[in-house]
C-alpha positions as a Markdown table, in Angstrom:
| # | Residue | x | y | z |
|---|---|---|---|---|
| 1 | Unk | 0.0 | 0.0 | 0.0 |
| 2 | Unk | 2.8 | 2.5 | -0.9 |
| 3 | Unk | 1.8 | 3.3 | -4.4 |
| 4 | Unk | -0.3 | 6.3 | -4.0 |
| 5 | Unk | 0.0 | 7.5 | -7.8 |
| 6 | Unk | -3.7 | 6.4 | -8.0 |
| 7 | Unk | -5.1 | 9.2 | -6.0 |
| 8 | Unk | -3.6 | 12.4 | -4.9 |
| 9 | Unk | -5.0 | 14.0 | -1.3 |
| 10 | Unk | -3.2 | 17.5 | -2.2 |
| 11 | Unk | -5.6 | 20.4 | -1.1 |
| 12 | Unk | -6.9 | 18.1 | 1.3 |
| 13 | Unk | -6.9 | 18.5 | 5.1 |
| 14 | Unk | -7.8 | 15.5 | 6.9 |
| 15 | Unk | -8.2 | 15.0 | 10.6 |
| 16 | Unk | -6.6 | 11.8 | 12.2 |
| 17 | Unk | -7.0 | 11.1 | 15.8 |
| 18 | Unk | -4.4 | 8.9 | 17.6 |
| 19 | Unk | -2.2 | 10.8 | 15.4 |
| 20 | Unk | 0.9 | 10.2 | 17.3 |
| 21 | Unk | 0.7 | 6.4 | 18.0 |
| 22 | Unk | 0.1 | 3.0 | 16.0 |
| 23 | Unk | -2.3 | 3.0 | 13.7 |
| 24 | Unk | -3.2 | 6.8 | 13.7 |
| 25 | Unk | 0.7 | 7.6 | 13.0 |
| 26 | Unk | 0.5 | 5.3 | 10.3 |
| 27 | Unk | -2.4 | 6.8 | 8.4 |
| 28 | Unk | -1.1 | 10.2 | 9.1 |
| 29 | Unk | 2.1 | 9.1 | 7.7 |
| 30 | Unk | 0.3 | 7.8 | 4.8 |
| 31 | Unk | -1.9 | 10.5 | 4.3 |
| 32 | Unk | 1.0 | 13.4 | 4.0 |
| 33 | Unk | 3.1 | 10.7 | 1.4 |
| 34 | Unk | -0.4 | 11.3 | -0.8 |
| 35 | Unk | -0.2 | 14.9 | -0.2 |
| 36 | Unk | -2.4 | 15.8 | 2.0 |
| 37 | Unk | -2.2 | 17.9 | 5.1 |
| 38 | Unk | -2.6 | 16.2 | 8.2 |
| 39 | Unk | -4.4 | 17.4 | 11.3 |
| 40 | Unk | -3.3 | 15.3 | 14.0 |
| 41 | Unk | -5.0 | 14.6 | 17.3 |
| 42 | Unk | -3.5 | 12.7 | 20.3 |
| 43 | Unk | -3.3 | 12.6 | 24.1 |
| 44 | Unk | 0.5 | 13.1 | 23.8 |
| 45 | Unk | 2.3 | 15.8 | 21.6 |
| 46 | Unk | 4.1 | 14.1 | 18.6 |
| 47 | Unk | 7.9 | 15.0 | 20.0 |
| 48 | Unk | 7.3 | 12.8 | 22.7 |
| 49 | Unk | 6.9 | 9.4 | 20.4 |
């Protein structure tokens, strides 16, 4: 699931909660790869992963 020339998420903003952790960071990771901006939401700040 690394090819993302089949959609592009540029002039997207996209919320992810559980940003900084597991799955979250993963999506959000994945996400800003496709171009989109990420919002990211998590009971810790991201530094501290």
């Amino acid at each position: 699931m690394s090819d993302f020339s089949a959609f592009s998420l540029a002039g997207k903003r996209i919320l992810v909660t559980g940003a900084n952790t597991g799955i979250g960071q993963g999506i959000a990771l994945s996400i800003a790869r496709a171009g989109g901006a990420v919002i990211g939401v998590g009971r810790s700040s991201m530094a501290d992963t």
